[in-house]
N, CA, C and O atoms as CSV, one atom per row, in Angstrom:
chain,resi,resn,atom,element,x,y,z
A,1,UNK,N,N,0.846,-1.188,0.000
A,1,UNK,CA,C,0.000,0.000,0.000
A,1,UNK,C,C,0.879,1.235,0.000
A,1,UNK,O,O,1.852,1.229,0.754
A,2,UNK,N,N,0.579,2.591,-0.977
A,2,UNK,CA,C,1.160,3.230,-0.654
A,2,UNK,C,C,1.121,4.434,0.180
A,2,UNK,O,O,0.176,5.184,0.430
A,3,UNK,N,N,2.309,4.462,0.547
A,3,UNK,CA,C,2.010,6.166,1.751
A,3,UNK,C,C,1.421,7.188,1.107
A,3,UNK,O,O,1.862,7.533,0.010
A,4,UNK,N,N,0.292,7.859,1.706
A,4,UNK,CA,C,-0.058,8.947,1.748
A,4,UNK,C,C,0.091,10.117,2.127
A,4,UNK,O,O,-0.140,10.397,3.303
A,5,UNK,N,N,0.621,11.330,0.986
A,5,UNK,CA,C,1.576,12.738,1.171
A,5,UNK,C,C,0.721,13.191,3.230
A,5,UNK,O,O,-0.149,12.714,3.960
A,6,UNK,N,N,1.689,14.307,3.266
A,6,UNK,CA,C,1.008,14.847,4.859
A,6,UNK,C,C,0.497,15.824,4.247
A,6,UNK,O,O,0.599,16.866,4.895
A,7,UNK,N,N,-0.034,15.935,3.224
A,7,UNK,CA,C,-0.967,17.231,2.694
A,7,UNK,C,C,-2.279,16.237,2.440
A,7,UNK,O,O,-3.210,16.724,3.081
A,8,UNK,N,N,-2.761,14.883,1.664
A,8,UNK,CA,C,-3.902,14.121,1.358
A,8,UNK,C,C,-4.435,13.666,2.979
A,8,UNK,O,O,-5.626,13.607,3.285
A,9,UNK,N,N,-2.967,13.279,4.198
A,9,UNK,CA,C,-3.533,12.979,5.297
A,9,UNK,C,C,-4.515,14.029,5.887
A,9,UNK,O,O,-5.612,13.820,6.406
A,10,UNK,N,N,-3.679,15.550,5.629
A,10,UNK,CA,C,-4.172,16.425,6.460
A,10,UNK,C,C,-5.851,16.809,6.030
A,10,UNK,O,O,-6.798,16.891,6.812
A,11,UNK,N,N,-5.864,17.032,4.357
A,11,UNK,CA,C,-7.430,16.716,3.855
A,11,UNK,C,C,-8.176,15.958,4.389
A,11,UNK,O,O,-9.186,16.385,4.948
A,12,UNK,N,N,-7.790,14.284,4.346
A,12,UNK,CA,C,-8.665,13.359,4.916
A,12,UNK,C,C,-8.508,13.274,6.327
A,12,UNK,O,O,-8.755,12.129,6.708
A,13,UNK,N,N,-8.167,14.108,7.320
A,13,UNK,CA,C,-8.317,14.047,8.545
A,13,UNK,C,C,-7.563,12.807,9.061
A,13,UNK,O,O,-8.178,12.575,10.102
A,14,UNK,N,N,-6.671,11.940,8.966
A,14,UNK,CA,C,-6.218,10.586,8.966
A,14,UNK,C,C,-4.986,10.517,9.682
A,14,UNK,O,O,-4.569,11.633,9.989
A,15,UNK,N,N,-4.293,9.593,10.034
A,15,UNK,CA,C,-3.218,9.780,11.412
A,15,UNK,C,C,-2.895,10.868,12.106
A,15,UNK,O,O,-3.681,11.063,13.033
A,16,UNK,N,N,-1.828,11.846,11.993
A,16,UNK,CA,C,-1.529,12.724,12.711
A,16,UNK,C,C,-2.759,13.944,12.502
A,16,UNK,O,O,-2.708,15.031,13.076
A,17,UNK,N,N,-3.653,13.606,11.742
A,17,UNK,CA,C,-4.470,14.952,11.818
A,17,UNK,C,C,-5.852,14.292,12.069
A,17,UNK,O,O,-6.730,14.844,11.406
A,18,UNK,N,N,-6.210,13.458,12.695
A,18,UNK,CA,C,-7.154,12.561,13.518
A,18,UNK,C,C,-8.107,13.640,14.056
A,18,UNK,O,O,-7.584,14.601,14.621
A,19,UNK,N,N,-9.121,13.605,13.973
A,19,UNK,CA,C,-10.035,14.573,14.682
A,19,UNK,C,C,-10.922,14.066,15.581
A,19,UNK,O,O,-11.915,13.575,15.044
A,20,UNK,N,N,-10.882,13.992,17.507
A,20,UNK,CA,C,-12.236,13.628,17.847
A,20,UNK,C,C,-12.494,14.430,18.445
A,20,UNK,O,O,-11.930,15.417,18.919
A,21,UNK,N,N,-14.050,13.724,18.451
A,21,UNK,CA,C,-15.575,14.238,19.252
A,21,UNK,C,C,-16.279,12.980,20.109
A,21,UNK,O,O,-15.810,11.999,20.687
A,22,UNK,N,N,-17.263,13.351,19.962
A,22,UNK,CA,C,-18.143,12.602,21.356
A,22,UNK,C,C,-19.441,12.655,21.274
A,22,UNK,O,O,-20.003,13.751,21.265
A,23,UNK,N,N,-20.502,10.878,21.163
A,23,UNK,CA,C,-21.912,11.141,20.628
A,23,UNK,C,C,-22.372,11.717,22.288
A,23,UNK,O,O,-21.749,11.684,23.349
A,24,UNK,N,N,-23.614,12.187,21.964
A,24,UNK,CA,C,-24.093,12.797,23.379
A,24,UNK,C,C,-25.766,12.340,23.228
A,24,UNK,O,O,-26.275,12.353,22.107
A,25,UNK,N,N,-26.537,11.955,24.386
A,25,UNK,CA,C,-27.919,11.341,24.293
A,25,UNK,C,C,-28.449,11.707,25.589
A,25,UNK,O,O,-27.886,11.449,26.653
A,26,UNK,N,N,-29.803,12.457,25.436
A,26,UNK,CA,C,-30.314,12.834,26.332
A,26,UNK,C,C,-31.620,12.342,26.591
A,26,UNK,O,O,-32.100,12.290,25.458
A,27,UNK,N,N,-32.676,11.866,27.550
A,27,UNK,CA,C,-33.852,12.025,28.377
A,27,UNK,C,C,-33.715,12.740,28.986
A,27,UNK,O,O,-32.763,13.101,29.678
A,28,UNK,N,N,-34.798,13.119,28.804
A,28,UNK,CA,C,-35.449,14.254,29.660
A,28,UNK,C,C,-36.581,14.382,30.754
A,28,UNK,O,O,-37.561,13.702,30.451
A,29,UNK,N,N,-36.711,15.055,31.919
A,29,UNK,CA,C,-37.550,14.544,32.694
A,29,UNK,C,C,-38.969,14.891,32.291
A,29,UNK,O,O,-39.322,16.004,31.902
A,30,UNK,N,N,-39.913,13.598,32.451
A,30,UNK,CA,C,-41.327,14.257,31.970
A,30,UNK,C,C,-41.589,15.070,32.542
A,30,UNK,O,O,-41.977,15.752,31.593
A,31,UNK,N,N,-41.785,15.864,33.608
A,31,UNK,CA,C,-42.456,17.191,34.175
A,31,UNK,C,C,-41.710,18.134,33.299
A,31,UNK,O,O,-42.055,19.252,33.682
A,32,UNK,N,N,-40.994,18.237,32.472
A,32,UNK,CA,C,-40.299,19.265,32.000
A,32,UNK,C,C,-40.989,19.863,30.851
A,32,UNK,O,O,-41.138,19.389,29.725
A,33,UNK,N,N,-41.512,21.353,31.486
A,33,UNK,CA,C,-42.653,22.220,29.794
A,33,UNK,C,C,-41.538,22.129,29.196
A,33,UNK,O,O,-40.419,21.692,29.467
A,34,UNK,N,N,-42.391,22.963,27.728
A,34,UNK,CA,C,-41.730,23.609,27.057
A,34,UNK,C,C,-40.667,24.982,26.905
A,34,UNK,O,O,-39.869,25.375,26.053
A,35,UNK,N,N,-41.144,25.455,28.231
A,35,UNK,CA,C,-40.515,26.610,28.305
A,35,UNK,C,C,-38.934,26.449,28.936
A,35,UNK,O,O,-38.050,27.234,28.591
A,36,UNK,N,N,-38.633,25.100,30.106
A,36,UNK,CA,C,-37.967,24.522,30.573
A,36,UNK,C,C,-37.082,23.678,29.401
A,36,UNK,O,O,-35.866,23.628,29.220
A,37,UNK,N,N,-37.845,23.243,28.915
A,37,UNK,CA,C,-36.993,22.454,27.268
A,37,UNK,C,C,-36.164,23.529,26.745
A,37,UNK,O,O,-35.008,23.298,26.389
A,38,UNK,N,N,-36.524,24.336,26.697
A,38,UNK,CA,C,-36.081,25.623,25.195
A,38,UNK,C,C,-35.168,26.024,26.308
A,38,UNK,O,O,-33.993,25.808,26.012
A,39,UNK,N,N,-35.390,26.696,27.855
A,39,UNK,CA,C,-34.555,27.250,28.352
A,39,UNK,C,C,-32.975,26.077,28.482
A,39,UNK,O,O,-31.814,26.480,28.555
A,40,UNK,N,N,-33.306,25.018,28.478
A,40,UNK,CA,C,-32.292,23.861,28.676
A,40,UNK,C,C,-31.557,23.632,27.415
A,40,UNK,O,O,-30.445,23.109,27.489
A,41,UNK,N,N,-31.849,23.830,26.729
A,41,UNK,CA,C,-31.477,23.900,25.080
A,41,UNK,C,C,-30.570,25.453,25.020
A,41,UNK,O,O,-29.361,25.664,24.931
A,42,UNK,N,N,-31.420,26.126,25.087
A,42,UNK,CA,C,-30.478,27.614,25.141
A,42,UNK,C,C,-28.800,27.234,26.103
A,42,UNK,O,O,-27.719,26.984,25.569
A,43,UNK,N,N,-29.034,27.292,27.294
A,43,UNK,CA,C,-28.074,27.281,28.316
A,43,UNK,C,C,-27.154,26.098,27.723
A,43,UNK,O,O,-25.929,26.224,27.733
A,44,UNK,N,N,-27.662,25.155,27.301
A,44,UNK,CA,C,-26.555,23.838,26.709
A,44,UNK,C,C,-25.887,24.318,25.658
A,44,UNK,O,O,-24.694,24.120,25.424
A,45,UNK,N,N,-26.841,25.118,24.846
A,45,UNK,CA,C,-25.529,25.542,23.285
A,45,UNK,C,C,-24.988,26.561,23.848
A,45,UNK,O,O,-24.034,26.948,23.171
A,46,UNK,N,N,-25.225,27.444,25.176
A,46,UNK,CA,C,-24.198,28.604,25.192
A,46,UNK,C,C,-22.688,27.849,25.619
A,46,UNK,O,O,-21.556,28.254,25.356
A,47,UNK,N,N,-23.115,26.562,26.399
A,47,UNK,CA,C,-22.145,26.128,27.108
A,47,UNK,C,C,-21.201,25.608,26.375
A,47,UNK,O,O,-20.054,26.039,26.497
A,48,UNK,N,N,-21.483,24.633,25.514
A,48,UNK,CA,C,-20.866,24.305,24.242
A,48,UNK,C,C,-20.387,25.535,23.324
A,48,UNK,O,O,-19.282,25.324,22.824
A,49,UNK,N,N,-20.676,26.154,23.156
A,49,UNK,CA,C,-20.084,27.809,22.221
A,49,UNK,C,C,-18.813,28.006,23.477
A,49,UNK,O,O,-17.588,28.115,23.411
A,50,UNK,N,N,-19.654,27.988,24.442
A,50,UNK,CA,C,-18.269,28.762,25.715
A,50,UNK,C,C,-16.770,27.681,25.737
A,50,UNK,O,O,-15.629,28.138,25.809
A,51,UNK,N,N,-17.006,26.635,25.682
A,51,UNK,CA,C,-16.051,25.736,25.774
A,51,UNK,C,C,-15.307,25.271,24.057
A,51,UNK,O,O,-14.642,24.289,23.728
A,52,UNK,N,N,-15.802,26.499,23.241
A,52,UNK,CA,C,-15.075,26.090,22.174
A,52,UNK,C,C,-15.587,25.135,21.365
A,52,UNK,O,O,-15.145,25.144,20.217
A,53,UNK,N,N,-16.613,24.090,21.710
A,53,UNK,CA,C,-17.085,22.853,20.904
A,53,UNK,C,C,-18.337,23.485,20.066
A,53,UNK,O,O,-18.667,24.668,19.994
A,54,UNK,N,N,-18.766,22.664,19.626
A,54,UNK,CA,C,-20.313,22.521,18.423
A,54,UNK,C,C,-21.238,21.052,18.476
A,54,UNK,O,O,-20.902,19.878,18.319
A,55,UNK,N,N,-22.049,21.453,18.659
A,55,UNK,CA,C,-23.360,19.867,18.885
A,55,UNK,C,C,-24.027,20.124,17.542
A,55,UNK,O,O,-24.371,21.217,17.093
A,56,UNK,N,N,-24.113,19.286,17.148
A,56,UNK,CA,C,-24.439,18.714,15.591
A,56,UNK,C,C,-25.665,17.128,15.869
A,56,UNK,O,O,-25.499,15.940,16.145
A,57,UNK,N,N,-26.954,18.114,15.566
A,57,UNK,CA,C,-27.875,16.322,16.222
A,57,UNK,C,C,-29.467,17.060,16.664
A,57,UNK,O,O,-29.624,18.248,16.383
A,58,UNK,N,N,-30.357,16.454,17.207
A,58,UNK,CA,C,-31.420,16.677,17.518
A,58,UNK,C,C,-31.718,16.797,18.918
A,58,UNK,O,O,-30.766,16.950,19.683
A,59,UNK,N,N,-33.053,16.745,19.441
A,59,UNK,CA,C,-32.759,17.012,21.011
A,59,UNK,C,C,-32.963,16.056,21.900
A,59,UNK,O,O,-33.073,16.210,23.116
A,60,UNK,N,N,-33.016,15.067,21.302
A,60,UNK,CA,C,-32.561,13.745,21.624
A,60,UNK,C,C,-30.981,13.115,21.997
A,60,UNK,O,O,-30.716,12.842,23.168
A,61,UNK,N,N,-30.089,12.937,21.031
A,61,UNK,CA,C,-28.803,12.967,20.682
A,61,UNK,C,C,-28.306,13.338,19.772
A,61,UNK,O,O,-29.100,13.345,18.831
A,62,UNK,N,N,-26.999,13.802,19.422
A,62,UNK,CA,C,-25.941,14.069,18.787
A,62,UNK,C,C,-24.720,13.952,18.911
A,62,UNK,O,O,-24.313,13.135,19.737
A,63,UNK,N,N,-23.787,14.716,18.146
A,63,UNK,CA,C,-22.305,14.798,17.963
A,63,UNK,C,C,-21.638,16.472,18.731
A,63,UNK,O,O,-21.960,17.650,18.572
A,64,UNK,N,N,-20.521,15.717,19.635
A,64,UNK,CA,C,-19.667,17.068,20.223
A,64,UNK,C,C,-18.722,17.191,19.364
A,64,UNK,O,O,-18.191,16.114,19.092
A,65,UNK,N,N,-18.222,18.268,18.723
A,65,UNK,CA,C,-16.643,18.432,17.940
A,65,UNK,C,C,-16.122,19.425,18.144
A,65,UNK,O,O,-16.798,20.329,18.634
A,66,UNK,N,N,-14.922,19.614,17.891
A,66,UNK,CA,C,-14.630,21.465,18.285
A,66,UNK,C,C,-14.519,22.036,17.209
A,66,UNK,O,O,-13.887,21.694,16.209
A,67,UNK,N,N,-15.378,23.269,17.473
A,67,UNK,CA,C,-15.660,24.019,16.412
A,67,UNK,C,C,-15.009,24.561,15.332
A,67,UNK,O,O,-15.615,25.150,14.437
A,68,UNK,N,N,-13.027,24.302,15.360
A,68,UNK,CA,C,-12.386,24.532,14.421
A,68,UNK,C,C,-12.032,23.236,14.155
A,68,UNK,O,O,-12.433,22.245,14.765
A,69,UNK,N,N,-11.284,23.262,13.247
A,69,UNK,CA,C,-10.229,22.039,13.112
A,69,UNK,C,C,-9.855,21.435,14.135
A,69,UNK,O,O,-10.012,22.197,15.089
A,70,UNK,N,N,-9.407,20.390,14.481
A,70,UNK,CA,C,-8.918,19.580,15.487
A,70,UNK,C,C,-9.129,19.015,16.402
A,70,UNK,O,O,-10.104,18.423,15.937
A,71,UNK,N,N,-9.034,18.511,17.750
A,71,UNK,CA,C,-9.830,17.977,18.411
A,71,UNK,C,C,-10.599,18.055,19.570
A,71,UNK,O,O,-10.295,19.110,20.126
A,72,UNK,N,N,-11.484,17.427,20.235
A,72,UNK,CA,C,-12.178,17.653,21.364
A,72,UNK,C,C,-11.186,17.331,22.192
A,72,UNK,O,O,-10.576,16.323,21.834
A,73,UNK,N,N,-10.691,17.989,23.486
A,73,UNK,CA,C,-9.782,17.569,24.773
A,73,UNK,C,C,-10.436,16.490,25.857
A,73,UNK,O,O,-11.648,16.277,25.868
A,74,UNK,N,N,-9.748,15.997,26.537
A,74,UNK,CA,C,-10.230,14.920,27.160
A,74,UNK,C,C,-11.072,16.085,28.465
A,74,UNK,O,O,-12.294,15.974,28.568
A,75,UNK,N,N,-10.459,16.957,29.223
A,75,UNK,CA,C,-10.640,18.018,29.623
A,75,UNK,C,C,-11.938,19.164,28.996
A,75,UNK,O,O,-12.777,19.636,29.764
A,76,UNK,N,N,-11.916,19.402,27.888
A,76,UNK,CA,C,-13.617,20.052,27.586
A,76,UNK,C,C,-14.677,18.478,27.492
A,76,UNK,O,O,-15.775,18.602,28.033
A,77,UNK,N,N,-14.448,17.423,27.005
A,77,UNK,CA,C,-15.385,16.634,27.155
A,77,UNK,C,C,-15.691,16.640,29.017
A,77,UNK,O,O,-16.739,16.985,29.564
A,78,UNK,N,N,-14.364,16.125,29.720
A,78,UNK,CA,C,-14.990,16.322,31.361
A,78,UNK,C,C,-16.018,17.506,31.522
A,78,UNK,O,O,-17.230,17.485,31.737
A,79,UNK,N,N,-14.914,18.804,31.304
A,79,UNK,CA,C,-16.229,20.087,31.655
A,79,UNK,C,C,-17.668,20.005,31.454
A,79,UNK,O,O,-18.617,20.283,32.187
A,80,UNK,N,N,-17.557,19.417,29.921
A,80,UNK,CA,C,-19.574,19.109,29.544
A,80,UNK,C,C,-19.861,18.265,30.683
A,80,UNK,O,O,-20.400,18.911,31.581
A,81,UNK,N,N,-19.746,17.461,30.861
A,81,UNK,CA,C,-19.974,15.988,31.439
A,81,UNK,C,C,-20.217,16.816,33.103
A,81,UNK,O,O,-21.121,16.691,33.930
A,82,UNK,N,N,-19.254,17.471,33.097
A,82,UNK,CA,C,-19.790,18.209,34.947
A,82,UNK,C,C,-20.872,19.194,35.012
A,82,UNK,O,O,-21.332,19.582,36.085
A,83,UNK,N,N,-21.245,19.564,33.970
A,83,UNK,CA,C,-22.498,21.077,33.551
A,83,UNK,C,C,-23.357,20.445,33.683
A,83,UNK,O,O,-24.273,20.729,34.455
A,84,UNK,N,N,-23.295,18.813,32.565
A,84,UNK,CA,C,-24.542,18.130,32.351
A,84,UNK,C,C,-25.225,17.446,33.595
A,84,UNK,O,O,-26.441,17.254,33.630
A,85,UNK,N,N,-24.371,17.091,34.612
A,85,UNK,CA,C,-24.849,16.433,35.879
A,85,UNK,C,C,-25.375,17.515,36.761
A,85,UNK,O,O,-26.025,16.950,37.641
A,86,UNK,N,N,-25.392,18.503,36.896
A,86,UNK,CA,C,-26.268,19.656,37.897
A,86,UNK,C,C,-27.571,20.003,37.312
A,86,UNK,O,O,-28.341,20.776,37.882
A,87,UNK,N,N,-27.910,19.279,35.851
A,87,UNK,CA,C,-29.067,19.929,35.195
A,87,UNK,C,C,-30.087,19.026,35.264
A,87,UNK,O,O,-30.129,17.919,34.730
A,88,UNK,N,N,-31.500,19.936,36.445
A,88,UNK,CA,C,-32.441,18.992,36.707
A,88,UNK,C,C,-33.068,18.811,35.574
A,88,UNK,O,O,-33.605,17.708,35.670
A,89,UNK,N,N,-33.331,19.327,34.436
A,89,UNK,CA,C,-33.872,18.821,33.250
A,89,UNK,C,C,-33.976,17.826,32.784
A,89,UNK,O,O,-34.939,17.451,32.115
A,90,UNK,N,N,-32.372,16.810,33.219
A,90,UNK,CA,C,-32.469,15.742,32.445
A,90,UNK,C,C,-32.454,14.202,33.358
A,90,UNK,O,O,-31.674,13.878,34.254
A,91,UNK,N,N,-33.200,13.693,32.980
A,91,UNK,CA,C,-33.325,12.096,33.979
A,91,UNK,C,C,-32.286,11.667,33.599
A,91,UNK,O,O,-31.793,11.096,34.572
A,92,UNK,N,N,-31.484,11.571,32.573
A,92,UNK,CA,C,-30.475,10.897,32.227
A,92,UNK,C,C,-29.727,11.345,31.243
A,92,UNK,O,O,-30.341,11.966,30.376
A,93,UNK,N,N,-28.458,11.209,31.089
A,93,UNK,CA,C,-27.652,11.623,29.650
A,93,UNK,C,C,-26.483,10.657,29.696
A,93,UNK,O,O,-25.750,10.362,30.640
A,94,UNK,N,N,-26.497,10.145,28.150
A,94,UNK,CA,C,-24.803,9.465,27.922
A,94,UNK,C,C,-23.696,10.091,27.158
A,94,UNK,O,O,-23.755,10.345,25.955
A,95,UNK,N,N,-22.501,10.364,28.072
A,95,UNK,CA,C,-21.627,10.881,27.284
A,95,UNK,C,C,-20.657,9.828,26.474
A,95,UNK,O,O,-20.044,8.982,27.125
A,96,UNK,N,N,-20.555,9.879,25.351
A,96,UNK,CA,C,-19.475,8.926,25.320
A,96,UNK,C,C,-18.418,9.394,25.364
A,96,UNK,O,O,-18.149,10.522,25.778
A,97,UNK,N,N,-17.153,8.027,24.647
A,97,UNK,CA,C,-15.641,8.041,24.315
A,97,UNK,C,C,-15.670,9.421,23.471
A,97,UNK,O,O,-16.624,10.157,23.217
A,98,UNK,N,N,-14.339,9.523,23.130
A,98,UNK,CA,C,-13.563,9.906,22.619
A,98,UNK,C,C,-13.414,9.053,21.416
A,98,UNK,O,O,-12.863,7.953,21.458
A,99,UNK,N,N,-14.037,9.708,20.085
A,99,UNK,CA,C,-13.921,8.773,18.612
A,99,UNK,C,C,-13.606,9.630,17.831
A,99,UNK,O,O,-14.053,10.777,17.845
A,100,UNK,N,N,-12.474,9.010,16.740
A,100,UNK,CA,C,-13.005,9.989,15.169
A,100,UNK,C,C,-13.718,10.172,14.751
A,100,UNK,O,O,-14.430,9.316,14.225
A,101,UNK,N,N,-13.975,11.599,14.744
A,101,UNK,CA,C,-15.035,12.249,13.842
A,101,UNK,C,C,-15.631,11.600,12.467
A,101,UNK,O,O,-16.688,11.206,11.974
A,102,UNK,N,N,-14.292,11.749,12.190
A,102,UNK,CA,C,-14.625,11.274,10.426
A,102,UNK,C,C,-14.754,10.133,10.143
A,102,UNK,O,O,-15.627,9.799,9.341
A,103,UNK,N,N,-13.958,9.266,10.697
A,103,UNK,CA,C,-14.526,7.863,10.449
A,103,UNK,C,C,-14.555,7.083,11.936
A,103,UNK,O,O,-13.528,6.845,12.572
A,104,UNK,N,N,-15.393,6.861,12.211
A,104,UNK,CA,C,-15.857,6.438,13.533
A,104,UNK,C,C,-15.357,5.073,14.091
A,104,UNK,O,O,-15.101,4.880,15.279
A,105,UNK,N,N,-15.252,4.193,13.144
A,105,UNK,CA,C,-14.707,3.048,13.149
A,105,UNK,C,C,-13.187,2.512,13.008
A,105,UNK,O,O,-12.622,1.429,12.856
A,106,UNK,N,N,-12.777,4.121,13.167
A,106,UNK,CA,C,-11.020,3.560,13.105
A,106,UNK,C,C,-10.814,3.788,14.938
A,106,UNK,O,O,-11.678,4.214,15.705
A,107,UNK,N,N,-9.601,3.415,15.242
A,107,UNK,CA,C,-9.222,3.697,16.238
A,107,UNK,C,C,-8.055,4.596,16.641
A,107,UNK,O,O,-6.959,4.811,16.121
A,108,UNK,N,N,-8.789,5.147,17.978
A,108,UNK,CA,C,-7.990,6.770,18.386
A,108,UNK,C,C,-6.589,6.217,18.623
A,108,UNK,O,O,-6.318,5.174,19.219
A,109,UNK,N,N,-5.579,7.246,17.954
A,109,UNK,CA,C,-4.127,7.665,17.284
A,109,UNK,C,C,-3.990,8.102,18.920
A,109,UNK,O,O,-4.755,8.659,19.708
A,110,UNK,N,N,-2.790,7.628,19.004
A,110,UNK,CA,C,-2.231,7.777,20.319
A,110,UNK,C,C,-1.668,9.875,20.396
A,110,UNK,O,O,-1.752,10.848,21.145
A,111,UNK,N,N,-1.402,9.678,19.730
A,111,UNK,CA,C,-1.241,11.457,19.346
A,111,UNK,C,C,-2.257,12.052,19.083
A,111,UNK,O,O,-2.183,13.275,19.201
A,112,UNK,N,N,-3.367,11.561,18.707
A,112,UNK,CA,C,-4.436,12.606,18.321
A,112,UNK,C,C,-4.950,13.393,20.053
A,112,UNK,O,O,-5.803,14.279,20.100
């Protein structure tokens, strides 16, 4: 097989330019209006804007990534993960791993 230039890696996001994120899945508590939904929704994307990342998904689940190039820190995934546990809104949420973005099914590059 042959090697691929560090300019086609850096396009395809692929070894040293590895990009992750993190799926995210929420319930929500039934007593929760609508007005409580929307306010919980607001306060979650400011938090995500504040920490540099982007949620990409419905209000159910989605995808964490950081909003430029490169990757989510093991450190802003914790931060979400500590916001998300004080919020009575939700009966439950799963954060996951740490995966490539782009292709989900490879496995995380010790450098990425």
């Amino acid at each position: 097989m042959a090697t691929r230039s560090r300019r086609l890696r850096k396009k395809l996001c692929v070894e040293e330019f590895q990009e992750l994120g993190f799926e995210l899945a929420f319930t929500f508590a039934d007593s929760l209006s609508d007005g409580d939904y929307e306010a919980f929704f607001n306060a979650f994307l400011d938090q995500v804007e504040d920490t540099g990342l982007v949620y990409s998904g419905c209000d159910e689940f989605g995808f964490v990534c950081l909003a430029k190039r490169g990757s989510v820190s093991a450190e802003q995934r914790q931060a979400l993960d500590a916001w998300l546990k004080g919020r009575k809104e939700l009966q439950s949420y799963n954060i996951g791993e740490l995966v490539d973005a782009w292709y989900p099914g490879l496995p995380v590059n010790a450098q990425a």
